[in-house]
N, C-alpha and C positions, 0 to 999 in steps of 0.2 A: 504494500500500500504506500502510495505517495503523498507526503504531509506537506501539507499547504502552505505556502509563503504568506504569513500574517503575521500581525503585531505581537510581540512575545505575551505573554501569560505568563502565570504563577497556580501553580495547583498543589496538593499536598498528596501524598502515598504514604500510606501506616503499612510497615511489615514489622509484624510482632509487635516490638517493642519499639522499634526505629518509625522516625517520622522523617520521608524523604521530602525536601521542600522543592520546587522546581521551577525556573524560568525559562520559558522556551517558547519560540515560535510554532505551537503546536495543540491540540485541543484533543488528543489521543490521551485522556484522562485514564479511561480503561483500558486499554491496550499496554502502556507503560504501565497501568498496575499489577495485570496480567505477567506482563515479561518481571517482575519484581519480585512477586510473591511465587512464581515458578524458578524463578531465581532462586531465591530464600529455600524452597523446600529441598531443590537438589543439595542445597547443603548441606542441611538439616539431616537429611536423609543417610549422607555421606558420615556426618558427624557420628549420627548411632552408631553407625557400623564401627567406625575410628574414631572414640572417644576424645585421643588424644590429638588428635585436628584441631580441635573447639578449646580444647584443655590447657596447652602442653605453653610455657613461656618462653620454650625455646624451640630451636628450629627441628624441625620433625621429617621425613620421609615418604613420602606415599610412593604406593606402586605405581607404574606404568599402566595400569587399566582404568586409574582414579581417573572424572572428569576431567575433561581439558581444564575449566576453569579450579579447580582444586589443585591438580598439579601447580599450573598458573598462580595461586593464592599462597604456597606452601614454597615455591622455588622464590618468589617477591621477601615473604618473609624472614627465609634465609638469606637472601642476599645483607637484609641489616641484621642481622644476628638474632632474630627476636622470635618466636613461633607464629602460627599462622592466626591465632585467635584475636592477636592484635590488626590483623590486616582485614576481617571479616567486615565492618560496617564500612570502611574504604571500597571495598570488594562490591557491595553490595549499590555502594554510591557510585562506581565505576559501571557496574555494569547497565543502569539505570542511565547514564548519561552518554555509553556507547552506544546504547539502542537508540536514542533520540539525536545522537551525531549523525546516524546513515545517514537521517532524511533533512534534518536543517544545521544550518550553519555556525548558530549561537547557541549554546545550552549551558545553563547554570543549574546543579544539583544540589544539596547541600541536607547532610545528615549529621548533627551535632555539630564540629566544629571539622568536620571533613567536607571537602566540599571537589567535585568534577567541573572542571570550567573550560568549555571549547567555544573559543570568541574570536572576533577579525582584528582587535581592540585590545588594548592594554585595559586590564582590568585593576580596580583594588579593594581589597579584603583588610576590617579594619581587625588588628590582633585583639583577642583576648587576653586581659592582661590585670594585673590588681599589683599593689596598686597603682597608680600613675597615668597617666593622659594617655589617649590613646594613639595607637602608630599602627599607619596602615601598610600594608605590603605590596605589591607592585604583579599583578599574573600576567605575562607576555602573552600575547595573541599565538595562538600553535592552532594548527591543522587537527593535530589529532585529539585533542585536550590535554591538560595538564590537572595534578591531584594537587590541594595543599591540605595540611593536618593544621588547625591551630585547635592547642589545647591551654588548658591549667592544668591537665593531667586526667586521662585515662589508663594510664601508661601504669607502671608498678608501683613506682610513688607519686601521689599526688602534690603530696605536702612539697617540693625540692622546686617546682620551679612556678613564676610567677606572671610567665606566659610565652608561647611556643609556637611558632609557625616553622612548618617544612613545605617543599614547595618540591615536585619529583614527579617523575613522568608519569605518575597515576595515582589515585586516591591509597589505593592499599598500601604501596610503596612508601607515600607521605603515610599513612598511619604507623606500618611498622618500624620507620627509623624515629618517627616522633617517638614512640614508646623504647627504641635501645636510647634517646636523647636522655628522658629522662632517668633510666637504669645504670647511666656512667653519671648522672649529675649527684649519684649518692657518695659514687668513689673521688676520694682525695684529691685535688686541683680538677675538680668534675667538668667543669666549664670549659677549661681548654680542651678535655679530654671530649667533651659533646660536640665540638665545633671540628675536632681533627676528623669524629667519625664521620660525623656527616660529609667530608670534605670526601670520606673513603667508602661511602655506600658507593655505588653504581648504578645511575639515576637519578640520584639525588642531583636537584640542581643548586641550591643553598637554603639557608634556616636562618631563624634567628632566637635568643634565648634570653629573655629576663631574668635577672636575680634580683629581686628589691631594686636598686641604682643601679647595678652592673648590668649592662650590654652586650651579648655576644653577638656575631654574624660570619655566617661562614660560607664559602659558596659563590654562584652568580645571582645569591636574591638583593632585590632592590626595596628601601623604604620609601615610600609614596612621600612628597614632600608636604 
């Protein structure tokens, strides 16, 4: 089916627990809920079988008969060192705003502070952040979309950092190095240690890391002026 060129929209899609928010030039309310929640279930489904998919906070194995997008969710997650369960709601935002890239050109997705953005346009996303005034970040216009993570923590500690964007060639990508960001921010000179990794994921394109007044930035990301 071919989706109409018209003025973007904003509609919502509840899977489970996840509320996916959406802007797009497209009126396919059920169709994308459709591809979301069949989404959701193949994993679900996969999860029973392989507990430790859903579970595990490090990086885990699937066989070769596992879904393409499991395999796909599981190799992402090891790329930052972290297990697959981190990359799930990125995963879930990704594949939500790959289905609405075939047909239009702009799509904004956004499930908690993960968010899929395929634009012609430099975009900007203001961080989540405590305390302090807010600082937005800079998303490059790309063909195929681009993922950023910004959290205060879903990641293993919440408590360690005070706001968090990662910006990498897909939402799942940005979720699970956001979560090893915060797993080096507990160990000893943490901060230099979060900004080297992100420098060393594979995809990552740069972050940025609050600590109370301290600044981190690492990478090719840009702060919006």
């Amino acid at each position: 089916m071919r989706l109409l060129k018209r003025k973007s929209r904003t509609f919502e899609i509840q899977v489970q627990e996840m509320t996916l928010h959406i802007q797009a030039a497209t009126d396919v309310d059920e169709e994308s809920r459709a591809a979301a929640l069949s989404f959701w279930e193949l994993l679900h489904t996969y999860s029973i079988r392989n507990p430790e998919f859903r579970s595990s906070k490090r990086p885990v194995k699937v066989p070769g008969d596992a879904p393409e997008i499991v395999r796909e969710i599981a190799s992402t997650a090891a790329r930052a060192g972290v297990g697959p369960m981190f990359s799930l709601q990125g995963a879930v935002t990704d594949h939500v705003g790959r289905f609405l890239a075939r047909e239009v050109r702009e799509v904004t997705v956004n499930c908690g502070g993960d968010y899929f953005i395929r634009s012609r346009r430099r975009q900007k996303l203001t961080v989540l952040r405590r305390p302090g005034s807010s600082v937005a970040v800079v998303v490059p216009p790309n063909r195929e979309g681009l993922g950023v993570s910004m959290t205060l923590g879903h990641g293993p500690r919440r408590s360690e950092v005070d706001g968090l964007a990662v910006l990498a060639e897909s939402c799942m990508l940005a979720g699970a190095a956001a979560a090893g960001v915060q797993a080096i921010l507990t160990k000893e000179d943490g901060l230099h240690g979060a900004l080297t990794y992100l420098k060393q994921v594979p995809g990552v394109i740069g972050g940025v890391v609050f600590l109370g007044e301290r600044i981190g930035m690492a990478g090719g990301l840009e702060l919006a002026a």
